[in-house]
C-alpha positions in Angstrom: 17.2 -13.4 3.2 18.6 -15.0 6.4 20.8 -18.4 6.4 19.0 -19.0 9.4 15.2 -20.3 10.4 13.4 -18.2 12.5 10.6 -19.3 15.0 8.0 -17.3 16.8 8.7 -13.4 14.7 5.9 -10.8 15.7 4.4 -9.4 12.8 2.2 -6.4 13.9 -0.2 -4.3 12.5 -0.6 -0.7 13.0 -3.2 2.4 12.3 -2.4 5.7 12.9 0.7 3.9 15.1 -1.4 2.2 17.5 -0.8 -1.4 17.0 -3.8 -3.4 16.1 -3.3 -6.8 15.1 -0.3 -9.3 15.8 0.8 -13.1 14.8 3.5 -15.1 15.6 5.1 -16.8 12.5 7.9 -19.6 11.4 10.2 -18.9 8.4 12.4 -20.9 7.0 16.0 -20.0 6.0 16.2 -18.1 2.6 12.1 -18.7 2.3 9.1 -16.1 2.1 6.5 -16.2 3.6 2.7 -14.5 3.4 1.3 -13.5 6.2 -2.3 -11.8 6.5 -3.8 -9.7 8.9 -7.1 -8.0 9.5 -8.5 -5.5 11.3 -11.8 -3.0 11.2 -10.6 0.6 11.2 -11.8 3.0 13.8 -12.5 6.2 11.9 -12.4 7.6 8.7 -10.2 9.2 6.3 -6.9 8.6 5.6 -5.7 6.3 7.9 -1.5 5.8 8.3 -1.2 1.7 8.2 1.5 0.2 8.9 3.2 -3.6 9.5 6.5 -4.5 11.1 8.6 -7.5 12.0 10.0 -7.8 14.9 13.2 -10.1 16.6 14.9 -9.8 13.1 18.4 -9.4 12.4 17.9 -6.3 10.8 15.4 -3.6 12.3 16.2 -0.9 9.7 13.5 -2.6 6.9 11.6 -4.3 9.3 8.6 -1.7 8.8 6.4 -0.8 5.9 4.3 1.8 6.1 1.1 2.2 3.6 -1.8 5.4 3.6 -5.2 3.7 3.2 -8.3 6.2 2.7 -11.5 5.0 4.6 -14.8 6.9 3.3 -17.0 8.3 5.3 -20.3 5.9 5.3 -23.1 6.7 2.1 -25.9 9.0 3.3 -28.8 6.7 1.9 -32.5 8.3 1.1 -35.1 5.5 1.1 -38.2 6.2 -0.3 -41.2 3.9 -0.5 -43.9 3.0 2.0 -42.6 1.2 4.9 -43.7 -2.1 3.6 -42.2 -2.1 0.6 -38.9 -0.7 2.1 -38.6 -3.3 5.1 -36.6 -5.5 2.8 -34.0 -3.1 2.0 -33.9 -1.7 5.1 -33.0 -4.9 6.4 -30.3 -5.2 3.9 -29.0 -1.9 4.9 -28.6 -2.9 8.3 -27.2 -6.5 8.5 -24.8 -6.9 11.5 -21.1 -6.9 10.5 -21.1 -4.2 8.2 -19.5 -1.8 11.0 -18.6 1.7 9.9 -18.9 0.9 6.4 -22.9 1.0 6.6 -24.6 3.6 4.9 -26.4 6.1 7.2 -30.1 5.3 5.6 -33.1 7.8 6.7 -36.7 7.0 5.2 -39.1 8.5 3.3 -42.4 8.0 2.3 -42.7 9.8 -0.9 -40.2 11.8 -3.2 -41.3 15.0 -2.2 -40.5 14.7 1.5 -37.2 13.4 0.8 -36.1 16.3 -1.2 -35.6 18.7 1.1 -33.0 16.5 2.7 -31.1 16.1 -1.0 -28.3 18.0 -0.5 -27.7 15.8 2.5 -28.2 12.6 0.5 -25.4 11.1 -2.2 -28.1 8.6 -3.4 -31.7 7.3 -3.5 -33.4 3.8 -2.9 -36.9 3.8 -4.8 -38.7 0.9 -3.7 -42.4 2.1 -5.1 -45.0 3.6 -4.9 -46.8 6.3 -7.5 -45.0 9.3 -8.4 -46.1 12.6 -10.3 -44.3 14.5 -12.5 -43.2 17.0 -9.8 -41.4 13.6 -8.2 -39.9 13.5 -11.7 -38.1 16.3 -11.9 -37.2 16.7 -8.1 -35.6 12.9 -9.1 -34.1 14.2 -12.5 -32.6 17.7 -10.5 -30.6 15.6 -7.8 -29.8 13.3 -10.5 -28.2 16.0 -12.4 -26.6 17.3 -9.3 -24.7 14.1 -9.0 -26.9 12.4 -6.7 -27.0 8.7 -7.7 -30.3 6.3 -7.5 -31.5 3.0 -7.5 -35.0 2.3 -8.5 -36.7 -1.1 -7.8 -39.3 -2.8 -10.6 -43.0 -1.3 -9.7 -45.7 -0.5 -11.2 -44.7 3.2 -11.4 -41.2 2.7 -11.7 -40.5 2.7 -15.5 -42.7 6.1 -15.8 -40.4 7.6 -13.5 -37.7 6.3 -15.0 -38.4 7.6 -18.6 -39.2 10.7 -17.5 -35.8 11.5 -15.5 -33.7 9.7 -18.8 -32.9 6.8 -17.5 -34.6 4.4 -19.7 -33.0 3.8 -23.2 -35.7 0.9 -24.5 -38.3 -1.3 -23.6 -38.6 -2.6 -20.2 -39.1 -6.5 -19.9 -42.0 -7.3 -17.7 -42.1 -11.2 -18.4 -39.2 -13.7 -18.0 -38.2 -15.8 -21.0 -39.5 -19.1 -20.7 -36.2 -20.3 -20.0 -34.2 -17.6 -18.7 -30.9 -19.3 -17.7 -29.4 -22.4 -16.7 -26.4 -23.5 -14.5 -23.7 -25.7 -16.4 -20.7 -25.5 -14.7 -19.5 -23.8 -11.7 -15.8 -22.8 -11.4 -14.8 -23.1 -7.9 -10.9 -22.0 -7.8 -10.5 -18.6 -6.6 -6.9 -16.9 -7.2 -6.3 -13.8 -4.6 -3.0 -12.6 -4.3 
């Protein structure tokens, strides 16, 4: 809202009041302008952000504060053999995912994952053959909230069914013609 331009304002960025993040910015009389800043948080929980302008006229609204919640990383079970669970393993782990990667710990079966289900908030299946014991340990942490993700195998549907989780037919085969790419819309609209 100033009549005047102003060069070189420090805009900072703050967690927890330690600041973080800074940039120097230009702004035109009577303009706006947006300005973005990032930074990777160092803990969890509810965090106290904030972001202030400095060298204004003004220093009474130069400051707006925000709460941002940061949740603690998934505890991830992975069961298969190792082979089949390299893949997602590797997945799990890519660089840059800081402390939002889940904490995954391996399994080889069902059965020697479950004593570590009340430790667990979900499941990666990645094959294998399972009895109905694996069922219903699977179905019980289901039901307890637990939440899984089961990978196409040979005894994958049979587990499914028998913890509810298929509805209908499983398609083994792809259409002929499963899809095809027309158009691609590349304009992307964040605000």
């Amino acid at each position: 809202g100033s009549n005047r331009d102003m060069r070189g304002a420090l805009v900072s960025l703050a967690f927890d009041g330690r600041r973080i993040a800074q940039t120097t910015i230009d702004i035109g009389a009577l303009q706006t302008r947006r300005v973005t800043l990032a930074a990777s948080p160092q803990r969890t929980g509810l965090l106290a952000a904030s972001i202030e302008l400095e060298s204004d006229a003004i220093d009474r609204d130069n400051t707006r504060f925000a709460g941002v919640l940061i949740p603690t990383p998934s505890r991830v079970g992975l069961i298969g053999s190792q082979s089949e669970s390299s893949f997602v393993r590797t997945v799990l782990s890519l660089p840059g995912a800081g402390s939002s990667a889940p904490k995954v710990t391996w399994f080889p079966t069902i059965t020697q994952a479950s004593g570590s289900f009340t430790q667990l908030d979900a499941v990666i299946i990645t094959g294998g053959t399972y009895t109905s014991a694996d069922a219903t340990l699977l179905r019980q942490f289901l039901e307890a909230g637990g939440g899984a993700v089961l990978y196409a195998g040979a005894g994958t549907e049979a587990l499914a069914s028998a913890c509810g989780l298929l509805s209908g037919k499983v398609r083994t085969t792809l259409p002929e013609n499963p899809f095809t790419v027309t158009t691609i819309d590349n304009r992307s609209n964040f605000s």
